[in-house]
OpenMM code with the backbone's topology and positions (N, CA, C; nanometers):
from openmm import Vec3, app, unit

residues = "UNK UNK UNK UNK UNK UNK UNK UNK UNK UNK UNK UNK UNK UNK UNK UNK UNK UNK UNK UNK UNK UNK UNK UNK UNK UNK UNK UNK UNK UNK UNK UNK UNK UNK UNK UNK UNK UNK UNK UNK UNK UNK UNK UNK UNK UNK UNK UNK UNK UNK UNK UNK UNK UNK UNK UNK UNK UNK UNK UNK UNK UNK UNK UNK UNK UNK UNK UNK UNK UNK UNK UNK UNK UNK UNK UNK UNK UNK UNK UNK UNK UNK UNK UNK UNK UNK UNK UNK UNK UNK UNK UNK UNK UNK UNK UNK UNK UNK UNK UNK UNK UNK UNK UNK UNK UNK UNK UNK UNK UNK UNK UNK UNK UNK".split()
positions = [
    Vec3(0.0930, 1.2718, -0.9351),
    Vec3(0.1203, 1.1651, -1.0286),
    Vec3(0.0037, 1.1542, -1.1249),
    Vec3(0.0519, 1.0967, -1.2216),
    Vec3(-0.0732, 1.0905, -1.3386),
    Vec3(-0.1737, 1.0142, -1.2927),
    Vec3(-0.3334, 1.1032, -1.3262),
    Vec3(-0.4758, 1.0071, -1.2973),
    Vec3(-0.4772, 0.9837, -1.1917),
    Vec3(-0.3810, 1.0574, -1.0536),
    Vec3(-0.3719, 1.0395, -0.9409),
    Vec3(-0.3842, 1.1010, -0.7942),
    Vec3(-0.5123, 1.0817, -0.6920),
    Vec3(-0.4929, 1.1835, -0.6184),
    Vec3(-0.3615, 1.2464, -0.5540),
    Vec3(-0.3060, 1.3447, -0.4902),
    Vec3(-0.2113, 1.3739, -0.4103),
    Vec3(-0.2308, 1.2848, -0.2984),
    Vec3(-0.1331, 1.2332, -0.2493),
    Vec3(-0.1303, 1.1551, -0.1312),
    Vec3(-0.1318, 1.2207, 0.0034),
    Vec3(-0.1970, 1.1973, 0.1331),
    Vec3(-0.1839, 1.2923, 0.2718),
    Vec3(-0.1924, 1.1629, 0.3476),
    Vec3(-0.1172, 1.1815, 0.4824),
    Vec3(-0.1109, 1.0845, 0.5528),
    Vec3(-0.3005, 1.1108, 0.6282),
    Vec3(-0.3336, 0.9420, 0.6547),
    Vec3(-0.4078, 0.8942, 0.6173),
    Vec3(-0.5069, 0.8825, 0.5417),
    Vec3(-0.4484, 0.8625, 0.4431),
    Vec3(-0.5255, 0.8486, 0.3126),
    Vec3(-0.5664, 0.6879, 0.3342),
    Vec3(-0.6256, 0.6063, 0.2251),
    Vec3(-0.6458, 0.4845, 0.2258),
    Vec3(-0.5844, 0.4586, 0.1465),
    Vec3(-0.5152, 0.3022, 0.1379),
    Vec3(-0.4285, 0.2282, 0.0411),
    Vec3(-0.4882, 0.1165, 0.0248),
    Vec3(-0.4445, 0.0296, -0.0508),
    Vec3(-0.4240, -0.0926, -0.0948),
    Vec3(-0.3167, -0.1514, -0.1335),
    Vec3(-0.2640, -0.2551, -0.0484),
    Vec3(-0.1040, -0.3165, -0.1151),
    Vec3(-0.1868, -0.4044, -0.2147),
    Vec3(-0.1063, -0.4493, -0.3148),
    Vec3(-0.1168, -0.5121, -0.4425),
    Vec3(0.0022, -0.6477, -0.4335),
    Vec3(-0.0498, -0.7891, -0.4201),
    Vec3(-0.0199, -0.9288, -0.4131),
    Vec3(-0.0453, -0.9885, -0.5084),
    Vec3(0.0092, -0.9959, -0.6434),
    Vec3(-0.0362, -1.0986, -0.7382),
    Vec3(-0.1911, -1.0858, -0.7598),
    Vec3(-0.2566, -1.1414, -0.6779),
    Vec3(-0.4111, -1.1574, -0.6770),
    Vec3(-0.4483, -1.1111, -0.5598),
    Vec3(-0.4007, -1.1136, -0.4837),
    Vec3(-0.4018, -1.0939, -0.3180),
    Vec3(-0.4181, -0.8993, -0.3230),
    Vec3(-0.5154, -0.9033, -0.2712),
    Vec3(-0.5008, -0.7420, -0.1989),
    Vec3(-0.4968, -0.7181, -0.0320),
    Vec3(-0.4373, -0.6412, 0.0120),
    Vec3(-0.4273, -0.5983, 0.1819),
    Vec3(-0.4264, -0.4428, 0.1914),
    Vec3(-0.5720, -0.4287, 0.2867),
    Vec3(-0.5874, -0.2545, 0.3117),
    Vec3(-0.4614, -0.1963, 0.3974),
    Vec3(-0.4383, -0.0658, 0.3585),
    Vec3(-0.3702, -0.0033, 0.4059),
    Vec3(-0.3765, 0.0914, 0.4253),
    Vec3(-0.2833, 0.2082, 0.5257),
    Vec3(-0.3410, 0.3432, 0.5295),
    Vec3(-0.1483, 0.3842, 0.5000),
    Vec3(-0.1952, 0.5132, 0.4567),
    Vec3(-0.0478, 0.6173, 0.4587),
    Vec3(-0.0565, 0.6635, 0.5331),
    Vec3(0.0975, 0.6559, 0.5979),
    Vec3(0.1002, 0.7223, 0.7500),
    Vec3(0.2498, 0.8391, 0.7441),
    Vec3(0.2880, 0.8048, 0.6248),
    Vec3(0.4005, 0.9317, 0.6478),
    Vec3(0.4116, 0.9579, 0.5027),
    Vec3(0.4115, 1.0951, 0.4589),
    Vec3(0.4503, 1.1539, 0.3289),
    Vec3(0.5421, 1.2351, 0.2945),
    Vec3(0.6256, 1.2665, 0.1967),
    Vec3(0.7150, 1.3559, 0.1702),
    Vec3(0.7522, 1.3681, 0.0497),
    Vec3(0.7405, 1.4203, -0.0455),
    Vec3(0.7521, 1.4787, -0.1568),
    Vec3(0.8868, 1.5553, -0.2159),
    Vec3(0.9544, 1.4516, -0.3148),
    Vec3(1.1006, 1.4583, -0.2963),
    Vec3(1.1349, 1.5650, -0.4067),
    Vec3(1.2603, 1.6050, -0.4614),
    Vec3(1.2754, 1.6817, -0.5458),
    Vec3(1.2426, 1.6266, -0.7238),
    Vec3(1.2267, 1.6993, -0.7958),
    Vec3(1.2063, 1.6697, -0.8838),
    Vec3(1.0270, 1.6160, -0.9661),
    Vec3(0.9741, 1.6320, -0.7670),
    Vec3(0.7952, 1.5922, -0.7982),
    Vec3(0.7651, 1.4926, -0.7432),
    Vec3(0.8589, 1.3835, -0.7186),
    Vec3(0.7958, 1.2074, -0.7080),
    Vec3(0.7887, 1.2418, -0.5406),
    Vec3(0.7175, 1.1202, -0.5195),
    Vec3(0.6301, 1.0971, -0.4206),
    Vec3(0.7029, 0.9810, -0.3260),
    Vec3(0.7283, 1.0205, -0.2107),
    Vec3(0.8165, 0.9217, -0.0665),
    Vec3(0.7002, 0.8769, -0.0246),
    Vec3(0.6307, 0.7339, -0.0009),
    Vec3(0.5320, 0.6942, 0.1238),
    Vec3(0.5522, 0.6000, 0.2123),
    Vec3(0.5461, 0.5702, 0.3509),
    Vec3(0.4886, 0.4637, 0.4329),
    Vec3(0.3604, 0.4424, 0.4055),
    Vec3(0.3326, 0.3518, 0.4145),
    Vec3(0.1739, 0.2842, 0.4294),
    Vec3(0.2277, 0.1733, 0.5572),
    Vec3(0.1280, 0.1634, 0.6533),
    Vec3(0.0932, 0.0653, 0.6963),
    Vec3(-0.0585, -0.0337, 0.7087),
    Vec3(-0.0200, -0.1437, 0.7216),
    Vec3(-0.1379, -0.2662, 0.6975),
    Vec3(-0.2189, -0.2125, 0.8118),
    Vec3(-0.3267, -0.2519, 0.7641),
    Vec3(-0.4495, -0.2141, 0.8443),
    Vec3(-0.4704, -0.3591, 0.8921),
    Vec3(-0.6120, -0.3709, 1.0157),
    Vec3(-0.6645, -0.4627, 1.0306),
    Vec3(-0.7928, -0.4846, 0.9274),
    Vec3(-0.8331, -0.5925, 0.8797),
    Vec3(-0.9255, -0.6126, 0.7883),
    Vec3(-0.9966, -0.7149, 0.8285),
    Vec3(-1.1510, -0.6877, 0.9139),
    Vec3(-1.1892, -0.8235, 0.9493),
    Vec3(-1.3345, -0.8086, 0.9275),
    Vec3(-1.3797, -0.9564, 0.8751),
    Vec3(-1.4626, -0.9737, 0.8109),
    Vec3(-1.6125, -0.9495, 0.8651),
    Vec3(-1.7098, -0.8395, 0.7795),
    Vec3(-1.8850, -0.8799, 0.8291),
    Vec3(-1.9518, -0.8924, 0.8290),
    Vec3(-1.9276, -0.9997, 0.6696),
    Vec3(-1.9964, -1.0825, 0.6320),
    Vec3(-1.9127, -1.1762, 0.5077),
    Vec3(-1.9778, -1.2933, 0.4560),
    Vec3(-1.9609, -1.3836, 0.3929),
    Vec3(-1.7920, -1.4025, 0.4665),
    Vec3(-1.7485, -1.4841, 0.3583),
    Vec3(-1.5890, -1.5881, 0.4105),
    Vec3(-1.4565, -1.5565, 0.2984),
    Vec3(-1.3633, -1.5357, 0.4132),
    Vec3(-1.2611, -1.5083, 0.3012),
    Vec3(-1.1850, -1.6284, 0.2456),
    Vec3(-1.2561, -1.7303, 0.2586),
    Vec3(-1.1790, -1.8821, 0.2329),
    Vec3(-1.2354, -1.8543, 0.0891),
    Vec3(-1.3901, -1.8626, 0.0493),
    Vec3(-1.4659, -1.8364, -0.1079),
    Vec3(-1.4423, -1.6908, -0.1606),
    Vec3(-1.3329, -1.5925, -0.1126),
    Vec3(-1.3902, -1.4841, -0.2308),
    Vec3(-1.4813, -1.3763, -0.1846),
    Vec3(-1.5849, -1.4810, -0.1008),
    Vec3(-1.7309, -1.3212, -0.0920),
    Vec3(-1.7286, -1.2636, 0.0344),
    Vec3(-1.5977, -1.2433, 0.1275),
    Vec3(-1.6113, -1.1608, 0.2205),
    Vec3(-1.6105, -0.9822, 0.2342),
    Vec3(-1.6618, -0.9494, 0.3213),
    Vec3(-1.6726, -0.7739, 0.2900),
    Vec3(-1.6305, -0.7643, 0.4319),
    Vec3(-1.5686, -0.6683, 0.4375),
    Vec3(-1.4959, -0.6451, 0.5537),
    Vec3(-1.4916, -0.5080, 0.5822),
    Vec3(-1.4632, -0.4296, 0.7329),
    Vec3(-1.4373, -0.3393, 0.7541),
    Vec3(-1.2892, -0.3030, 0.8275),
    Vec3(-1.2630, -0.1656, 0.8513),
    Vec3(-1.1107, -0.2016, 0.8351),
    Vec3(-1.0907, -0.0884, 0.9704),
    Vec3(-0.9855, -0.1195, 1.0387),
    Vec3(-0.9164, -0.0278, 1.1490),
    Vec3(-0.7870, -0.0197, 1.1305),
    Vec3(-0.7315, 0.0727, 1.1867),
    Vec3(-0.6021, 0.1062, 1.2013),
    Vec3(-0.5183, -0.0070, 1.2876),
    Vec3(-0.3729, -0.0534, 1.2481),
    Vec3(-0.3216, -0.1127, 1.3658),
    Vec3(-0.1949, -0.1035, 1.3621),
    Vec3(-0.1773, -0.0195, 1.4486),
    Vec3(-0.0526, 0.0811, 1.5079),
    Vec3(0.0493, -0.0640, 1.5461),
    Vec3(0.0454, -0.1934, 1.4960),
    Vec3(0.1284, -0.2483, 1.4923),
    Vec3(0.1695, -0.3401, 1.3751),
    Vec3(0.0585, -0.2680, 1.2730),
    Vec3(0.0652, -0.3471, 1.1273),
    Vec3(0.2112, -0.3115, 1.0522),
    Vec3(0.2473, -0.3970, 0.9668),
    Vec3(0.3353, -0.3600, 0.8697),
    Vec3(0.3700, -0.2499, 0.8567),
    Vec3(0.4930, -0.2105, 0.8186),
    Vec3(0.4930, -0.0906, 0.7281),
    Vec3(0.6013, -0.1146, 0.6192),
    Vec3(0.5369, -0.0389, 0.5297),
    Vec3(0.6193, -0.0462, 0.3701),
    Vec3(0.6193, 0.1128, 0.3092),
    Vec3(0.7735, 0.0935, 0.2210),
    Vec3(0.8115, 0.2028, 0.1624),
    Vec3(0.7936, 0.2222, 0.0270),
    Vec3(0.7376, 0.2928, -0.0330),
    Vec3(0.7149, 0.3547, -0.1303),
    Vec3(0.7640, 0.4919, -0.2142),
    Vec3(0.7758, 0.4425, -0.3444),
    Vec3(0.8355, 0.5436, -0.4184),
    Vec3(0.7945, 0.5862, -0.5590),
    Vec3(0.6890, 0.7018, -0.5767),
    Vec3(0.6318, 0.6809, -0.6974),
    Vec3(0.7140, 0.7063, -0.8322),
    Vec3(0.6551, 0.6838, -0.9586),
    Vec3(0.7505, 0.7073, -1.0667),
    Vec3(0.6657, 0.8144, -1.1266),
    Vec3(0.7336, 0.9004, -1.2102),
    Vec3(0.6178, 0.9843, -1.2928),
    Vec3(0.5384, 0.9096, -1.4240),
    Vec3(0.5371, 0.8287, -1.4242),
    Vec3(0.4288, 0.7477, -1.5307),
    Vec3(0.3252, 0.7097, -1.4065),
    Vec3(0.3119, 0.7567, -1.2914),
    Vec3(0.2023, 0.7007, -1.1626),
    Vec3(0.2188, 0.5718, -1.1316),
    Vec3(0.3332, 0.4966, -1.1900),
    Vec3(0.3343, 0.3804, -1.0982),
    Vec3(0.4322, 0.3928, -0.9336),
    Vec3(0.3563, 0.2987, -0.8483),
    Vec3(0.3840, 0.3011, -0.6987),
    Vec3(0.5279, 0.2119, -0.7027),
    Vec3(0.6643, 0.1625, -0.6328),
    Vec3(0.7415, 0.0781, -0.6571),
    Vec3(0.8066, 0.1029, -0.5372),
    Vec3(0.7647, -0.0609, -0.4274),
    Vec3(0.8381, -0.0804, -0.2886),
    Vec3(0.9521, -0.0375, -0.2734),
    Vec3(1.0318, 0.0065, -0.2218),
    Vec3(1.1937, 0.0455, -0.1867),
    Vec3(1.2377, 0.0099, -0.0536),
    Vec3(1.3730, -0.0424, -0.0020),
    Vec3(1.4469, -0.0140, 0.0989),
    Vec3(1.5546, 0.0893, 0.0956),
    Vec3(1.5654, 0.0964, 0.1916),
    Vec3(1.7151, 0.2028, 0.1946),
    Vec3(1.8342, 0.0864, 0.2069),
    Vec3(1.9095, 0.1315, 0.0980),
    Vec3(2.0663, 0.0871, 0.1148),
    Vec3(2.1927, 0.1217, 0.1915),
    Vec3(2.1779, 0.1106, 0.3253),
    Vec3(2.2927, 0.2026, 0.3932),
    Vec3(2.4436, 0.2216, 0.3067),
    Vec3(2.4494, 0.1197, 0.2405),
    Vec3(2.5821, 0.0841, 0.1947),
    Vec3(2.6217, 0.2062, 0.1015),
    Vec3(2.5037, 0.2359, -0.0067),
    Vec3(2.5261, 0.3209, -0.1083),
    Vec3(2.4481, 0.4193, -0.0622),
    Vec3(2.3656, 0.4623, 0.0188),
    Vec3(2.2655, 0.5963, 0.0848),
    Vec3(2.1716, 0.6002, -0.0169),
    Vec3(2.1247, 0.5051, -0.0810),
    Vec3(2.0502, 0.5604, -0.1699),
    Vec3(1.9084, 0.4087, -0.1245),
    Vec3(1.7811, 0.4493, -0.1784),
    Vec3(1.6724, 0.3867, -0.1683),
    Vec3(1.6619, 0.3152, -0.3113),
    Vec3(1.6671, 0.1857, -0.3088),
    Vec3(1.6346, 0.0815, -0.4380),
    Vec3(1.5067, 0.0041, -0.4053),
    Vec3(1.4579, -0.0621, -0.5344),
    Vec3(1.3130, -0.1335, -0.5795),
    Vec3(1.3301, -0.2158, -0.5133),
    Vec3(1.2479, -0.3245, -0.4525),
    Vec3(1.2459, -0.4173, -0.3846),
    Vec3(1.1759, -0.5233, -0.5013),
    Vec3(1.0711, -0.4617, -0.5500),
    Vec3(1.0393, -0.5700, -0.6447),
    Vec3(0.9200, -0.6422, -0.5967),
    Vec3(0.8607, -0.5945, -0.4540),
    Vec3(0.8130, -0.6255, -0.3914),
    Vec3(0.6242, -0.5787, -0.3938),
    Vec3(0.5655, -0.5307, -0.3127),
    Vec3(0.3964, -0.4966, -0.3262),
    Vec3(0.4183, -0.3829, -0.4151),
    Vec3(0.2984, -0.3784, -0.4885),
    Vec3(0.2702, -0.2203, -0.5694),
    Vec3(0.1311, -0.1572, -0.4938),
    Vec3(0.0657, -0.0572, -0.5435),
    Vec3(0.0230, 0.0058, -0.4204),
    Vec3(-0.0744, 0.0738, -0.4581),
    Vec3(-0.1852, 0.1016, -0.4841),
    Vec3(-0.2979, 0.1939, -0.5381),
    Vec3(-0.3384, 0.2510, -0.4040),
    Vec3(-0.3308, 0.3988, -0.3864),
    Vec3(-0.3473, 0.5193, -0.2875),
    Vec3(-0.5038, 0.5623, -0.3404),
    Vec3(-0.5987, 0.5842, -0.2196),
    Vec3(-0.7270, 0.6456, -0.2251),
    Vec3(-0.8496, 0.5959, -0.1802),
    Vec3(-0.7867, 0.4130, -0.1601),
    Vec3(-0.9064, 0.3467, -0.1686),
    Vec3(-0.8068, 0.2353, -0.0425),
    Vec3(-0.8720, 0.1508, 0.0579),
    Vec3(-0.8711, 0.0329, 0.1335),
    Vec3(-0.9277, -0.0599, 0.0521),
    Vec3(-0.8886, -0.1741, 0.0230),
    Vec3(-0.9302, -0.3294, -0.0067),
    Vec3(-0.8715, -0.4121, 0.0120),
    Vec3(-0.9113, -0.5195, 0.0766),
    Vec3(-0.9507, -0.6308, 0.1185),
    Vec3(-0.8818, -0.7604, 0.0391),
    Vec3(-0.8437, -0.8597, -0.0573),
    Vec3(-0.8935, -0.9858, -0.0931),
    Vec3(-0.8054, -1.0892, -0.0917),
    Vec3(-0.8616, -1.2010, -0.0764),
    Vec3(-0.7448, -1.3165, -0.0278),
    Vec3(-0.7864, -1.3988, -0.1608),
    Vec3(-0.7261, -1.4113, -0.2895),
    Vec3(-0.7552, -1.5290, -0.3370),
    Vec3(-0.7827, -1.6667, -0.2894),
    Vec3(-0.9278, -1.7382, -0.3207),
    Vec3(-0.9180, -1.8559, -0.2454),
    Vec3(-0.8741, -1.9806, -0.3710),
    Vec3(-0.7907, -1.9129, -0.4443),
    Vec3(-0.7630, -2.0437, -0.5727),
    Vec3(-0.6248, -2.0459, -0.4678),
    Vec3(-0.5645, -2.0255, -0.4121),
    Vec3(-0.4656, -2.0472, -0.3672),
    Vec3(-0.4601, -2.0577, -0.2690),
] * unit.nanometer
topology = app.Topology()
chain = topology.addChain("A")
for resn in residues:
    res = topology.addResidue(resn, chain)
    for name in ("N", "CA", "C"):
        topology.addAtom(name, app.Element.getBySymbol(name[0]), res)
């Protein structure tokens, strides 16, 4: 994808919340026809070691947790990431509309304006 590493399962992620970020790792890949990019990511654990995630200035380190979330992903060729479910009804995978997703990097942040 454009400006974008290739994705490999465990790579590091980041789900994307409005303001809100949550680390993640890719745990399953597949590379569909035409070029675009199939992913799971699941949520990592993210816990803090130092400062507070109530203000903003926490730094955290991150583990795997084989019981975190998982979310589907579907890249576009302009490099944007875009959540999907599968539709049994029609067999086909649609947008959810839901997290977007920057692959390469784990982060962390809880807005505390909210």
């Amino acid at each position: 994808m454009v400006g974008q590493p290739d994705p490999f399962e465990g790579m590091g992620a980041t789900l994307l919340a409005w303001t809100d970020r949550h680390a993640a790792t890719i745990v399953a890949v597949r590379k569909m026809t035409g070029g675009r990019w199939f992913l799971i990511v699941r949520e990592d654990k993210a816990i803090v070691i130092s400062g507070s995630a109530h203000n903003g200035s926490a730094e955290y380190r991150y583990e795997a947790n084989p019981r975190g979330t998982e979310h589907s992903f579907r890249g576009d060729a302009d490099g944007t990431w875009h959540e999907v479910a599968f539709n049994p009804e029609t067999n086909r995978w649609k947008k959810t509309g839901g997290y977007g997703l920057r692959i390469g990097e784990r982060a962390e942040y809880r807005d505390p304006s909210f």
